[in-house]
N, C-alpha and C positions, 0 to 999 in steps of 0.2 A: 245307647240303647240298642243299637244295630247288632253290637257284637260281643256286650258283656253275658246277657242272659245265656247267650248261644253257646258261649267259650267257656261260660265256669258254673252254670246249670244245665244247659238242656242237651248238651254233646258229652257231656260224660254220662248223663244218664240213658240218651240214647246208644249210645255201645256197651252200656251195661244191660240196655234191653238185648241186645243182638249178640252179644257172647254170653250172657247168662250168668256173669257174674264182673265185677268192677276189672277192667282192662290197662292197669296203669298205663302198660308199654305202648297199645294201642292210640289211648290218650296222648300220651307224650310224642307218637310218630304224627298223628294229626296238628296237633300244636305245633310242631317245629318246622315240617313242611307248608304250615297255612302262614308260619308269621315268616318265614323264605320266600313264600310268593307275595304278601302283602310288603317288604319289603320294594322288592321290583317292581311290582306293579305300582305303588305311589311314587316313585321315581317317574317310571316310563309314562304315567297320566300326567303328573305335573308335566313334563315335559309334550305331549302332545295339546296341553291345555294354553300356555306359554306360546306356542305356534300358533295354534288357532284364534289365540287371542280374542276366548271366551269362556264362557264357565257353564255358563245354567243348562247347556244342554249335555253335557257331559253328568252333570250333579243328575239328572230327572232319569238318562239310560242307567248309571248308576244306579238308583233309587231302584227302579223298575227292573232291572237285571237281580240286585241283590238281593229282593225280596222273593224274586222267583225262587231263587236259587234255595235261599232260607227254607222254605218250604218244601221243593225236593230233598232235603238233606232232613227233613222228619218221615220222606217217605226211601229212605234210602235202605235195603233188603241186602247188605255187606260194611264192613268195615271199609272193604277196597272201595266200595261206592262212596263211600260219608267219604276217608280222603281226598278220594277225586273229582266229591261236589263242593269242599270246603276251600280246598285248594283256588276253586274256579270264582267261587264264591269271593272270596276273598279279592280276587282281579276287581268282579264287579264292586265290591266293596267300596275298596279303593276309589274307583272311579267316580264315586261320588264323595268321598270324606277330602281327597287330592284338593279338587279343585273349590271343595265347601272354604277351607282354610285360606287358601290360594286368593280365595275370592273377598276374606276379611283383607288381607292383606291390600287390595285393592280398593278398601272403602273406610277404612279407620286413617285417617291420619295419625302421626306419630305423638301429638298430645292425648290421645284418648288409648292407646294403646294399653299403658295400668287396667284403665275398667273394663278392656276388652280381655285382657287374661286373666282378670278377677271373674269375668262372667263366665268361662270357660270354666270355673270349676265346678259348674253345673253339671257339665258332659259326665264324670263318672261319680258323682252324687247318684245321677240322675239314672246312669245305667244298672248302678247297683241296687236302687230303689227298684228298678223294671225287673230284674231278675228276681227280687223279691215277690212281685205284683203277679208274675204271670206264672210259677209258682204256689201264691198262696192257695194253702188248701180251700175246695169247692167254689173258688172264682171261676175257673176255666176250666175245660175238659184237655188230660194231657195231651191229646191230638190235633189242640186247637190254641197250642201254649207260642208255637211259632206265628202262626196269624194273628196274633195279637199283636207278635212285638213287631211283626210287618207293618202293623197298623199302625201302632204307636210311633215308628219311625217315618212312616209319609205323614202322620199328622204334625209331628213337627218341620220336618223338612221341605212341604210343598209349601208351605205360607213365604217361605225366605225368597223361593223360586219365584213363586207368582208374583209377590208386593216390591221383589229388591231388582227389579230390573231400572238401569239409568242410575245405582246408586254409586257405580265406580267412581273415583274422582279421578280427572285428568292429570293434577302431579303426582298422584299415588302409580299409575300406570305408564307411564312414560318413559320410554327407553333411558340407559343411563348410558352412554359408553366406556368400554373397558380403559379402566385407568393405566397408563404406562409404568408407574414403580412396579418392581417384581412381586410385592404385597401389601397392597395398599392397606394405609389403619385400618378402614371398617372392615376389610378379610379379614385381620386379626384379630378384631372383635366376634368377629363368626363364629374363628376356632374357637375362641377362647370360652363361648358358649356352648358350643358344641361339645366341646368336652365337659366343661363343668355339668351339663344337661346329660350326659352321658353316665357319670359318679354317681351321681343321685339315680338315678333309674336302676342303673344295681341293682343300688342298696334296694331301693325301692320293689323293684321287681323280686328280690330274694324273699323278704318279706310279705309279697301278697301272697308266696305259692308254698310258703312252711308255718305260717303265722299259727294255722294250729294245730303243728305238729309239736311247736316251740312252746306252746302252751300249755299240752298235754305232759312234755318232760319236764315241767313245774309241778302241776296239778293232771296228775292218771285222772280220765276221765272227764276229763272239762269237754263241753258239750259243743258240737259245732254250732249250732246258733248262738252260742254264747260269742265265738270268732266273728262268724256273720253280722253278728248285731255291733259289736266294736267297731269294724271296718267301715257299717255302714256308717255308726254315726261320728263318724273322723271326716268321714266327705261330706257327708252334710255340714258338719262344722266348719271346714276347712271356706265352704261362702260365703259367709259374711265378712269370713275376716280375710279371703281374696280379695274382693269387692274394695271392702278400707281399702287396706296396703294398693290396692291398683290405682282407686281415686287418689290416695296420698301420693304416689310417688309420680302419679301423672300433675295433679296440683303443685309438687315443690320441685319437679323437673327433676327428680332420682331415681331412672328407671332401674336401677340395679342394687342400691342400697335393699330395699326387702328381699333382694334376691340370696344378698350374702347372709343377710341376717335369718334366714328361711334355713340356708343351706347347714350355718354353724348349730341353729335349732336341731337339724336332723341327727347331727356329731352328739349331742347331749343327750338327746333320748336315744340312741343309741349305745351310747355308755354305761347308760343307767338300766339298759336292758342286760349289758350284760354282765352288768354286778347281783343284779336281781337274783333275792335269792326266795324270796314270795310270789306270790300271786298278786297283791293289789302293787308291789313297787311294779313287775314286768309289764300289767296292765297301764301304770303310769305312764311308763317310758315309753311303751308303743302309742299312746295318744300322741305324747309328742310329735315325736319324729312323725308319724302319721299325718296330723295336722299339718307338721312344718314342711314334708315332704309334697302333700297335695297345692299348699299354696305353693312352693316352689315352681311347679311343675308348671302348674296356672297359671301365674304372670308369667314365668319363661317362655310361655308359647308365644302372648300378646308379642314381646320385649325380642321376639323371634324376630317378627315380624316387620318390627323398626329397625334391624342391623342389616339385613339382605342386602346386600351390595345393589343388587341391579333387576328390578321391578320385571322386566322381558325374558327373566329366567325365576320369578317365586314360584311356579308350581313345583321345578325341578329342584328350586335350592332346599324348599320345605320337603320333599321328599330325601332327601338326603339328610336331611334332621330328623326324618322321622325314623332314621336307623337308629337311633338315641334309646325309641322306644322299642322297638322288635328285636335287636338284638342283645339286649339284654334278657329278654324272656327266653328268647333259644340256648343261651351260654347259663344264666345264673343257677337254671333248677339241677344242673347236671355237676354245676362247679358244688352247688351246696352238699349235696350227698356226696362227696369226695372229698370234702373238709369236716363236716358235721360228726360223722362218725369218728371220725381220730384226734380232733383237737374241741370238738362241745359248739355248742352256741354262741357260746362267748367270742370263742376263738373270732366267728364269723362277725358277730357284731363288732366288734374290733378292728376288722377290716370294712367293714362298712363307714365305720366314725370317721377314720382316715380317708377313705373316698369322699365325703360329704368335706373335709375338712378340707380338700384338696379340690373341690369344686367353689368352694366359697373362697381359697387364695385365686385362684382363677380371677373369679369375678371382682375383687377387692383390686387384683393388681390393674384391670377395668377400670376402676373408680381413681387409683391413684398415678394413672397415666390420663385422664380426664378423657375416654374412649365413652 
């Protein structure tokens, strides 16, 4: 809720209020220098939060920083200004989303981990829902569409602050010492999800930011809420059946089998989008992959969380996971217009089933070295 309504409602319409007419370039210079400093900044906070060897007060300036900020950047009078509060914004951001996850990590043991990344699918259900909410027509006045989502983001996040103090557990936070082999199995396990988490998000990311450009070269004319309402209800679906898959694989002890079977889901609707040559089969195929991609993403985060080699560096290691997500957004929208036009959609989704298919051999060869 923090940063979907802001990132893909209320910043692009605020710079179409300030240049007078829709800004793509502008848009895209924003995006790509907010998710370059959201980059480094969840690094560098994991990494201060890891020393300090605490969370909650980091999470609360966070909170408190980022919502200021929120709200300067609906009072911002230049482009140059929205970049240089979004930019900043984004530090604070981080400084509280860093050590939120940092701080699961430190209180889920490695059996409950499934239903902790089944519950995580809630986060961009939930985001997408908010950007719809403070949006819909005559709920809110448009000047008063960011204090809401300021609102809505401390009413969830102060209850965690104030009730979850003492919930650390002492083997979850305990130093580990550095292992002596030059890469020990669970690094390899790391990588191997860091990559496969990386292929999906691609695909993933290409998809959130042409889905209805891809829709309209099917059907001239297909409506954006018609996009809007698909996406949203692919995340909403995508929770109950994280939820299962997270209790199941944490009940029979296979924290990765749903992950491969998620990943080959995505290679499928992928395929079938880009044989589509209607409207209700390309709708088909992006439920898919949509659905299979959301749960992927969801348990992978929990399943993150159980492979971290060494608990006295999770803030710093989950920021360097978190390039999985930002750097995909900055590389895919630029890759896509550089293929789309010369080889079609197809082309693209083709390359996409391949990524997805190549993140599920990842994880499988996981499962068949018993990692």
């Amino acid at each position: 809720m923090a940063y979907v309504p802001l990132l893909t409602v209320l910043l692009p319409q605020r710079i179409a209020e300030l240049q007078g007419h829709e800004d793509v370039a502008a848009l895209a210079q924003v995006s790509f220098l907010g998710a370059a400093m959201a980059s480094l900044a969840n690094i560098g906070v994991g990494m201060l939060t890891d020393r300090a060897r605490m969370r909650r007060p980091f999470i609360v300036t966070g909170l408190v920083a980022s919502n200021v900020l929120l709200l300067m950047v609906g009072r911002a009078e230049s482009v140059t200004q929205i970049i240089a509060l979004v930019m900043v914004w984004q530090v604070a951001l981080n400084l509280m989303l860093s050590p939120l996850m940092a701080w699961a990590g430190d209180c889920f043991p490695d059996e409950q981990k499934g239903l902790l990344g089944g519950a995580l699918a809630l986060s961009p259900a939930l985001g997408a829902l908010a950007g719809s909410l403070v949006t819909f027509a005559g709920l809110v006045e448009p000047e008063a569409r960011l204090a809401l989502v300021a609102l809505l983001v401390s009413a969830l996040v102060l209850p965690a602050v104030l009730m979850g103090k003492a919930r650390a557990q002492a083997a979850l936070v305990a130093p580990v010492a550095a292992p002596g082999e030059p890469l020990p199995l669970r690094q390899r396990v790391v990588l191997r999800m860091w990559a496969a988490r990386l292929l999906v998000q691609v695909a993933e990311g290409g998809m959130f930011a042409f889905l209805l450009y891809w829709l309209r070269s099917l059907s001239p004319g297909y409506p954006e809420n018609g996009a809007a309402n698909i996406f949203s209800l692919v995340l909403v679906g995508a929770v109950p059946l994280s939820l299962l898959l997270g209790r199941w694989s944490d009940r029979h002890g296979k924290p990765l089998v749903p992950l491969v079977a998620a990943a080959l889901l995505c290679a499928c609707g992928m395929l079938v989008m880009a044989a589509a040559a209607s409207l209700p089969y390309a709708i088909a195929g992006y439920v898919l992959f949509g659905l299979a991609a959301a749960v992927f993403l969801a348990l992978h985060s929990g399943q993150i969380l159980r492979v971290l080699p060494a608990p006295q560096h999770r803030g710093r290691d989950l920021g360097l996971f978190n390039l999985t997500n930002t750097v995909p957004g900055m590389v895919m929208p630029w890759l896509t217009v550089l293929l789309v036009p010369q080889f079609g959609y197809a082309a693209l989704f083709v390359l996409f089933a391949v990524l997805a298919l190549g993140s599920a051999g990842l994880l499988a060869g996981s499962i068949r070295r018993g990692e």
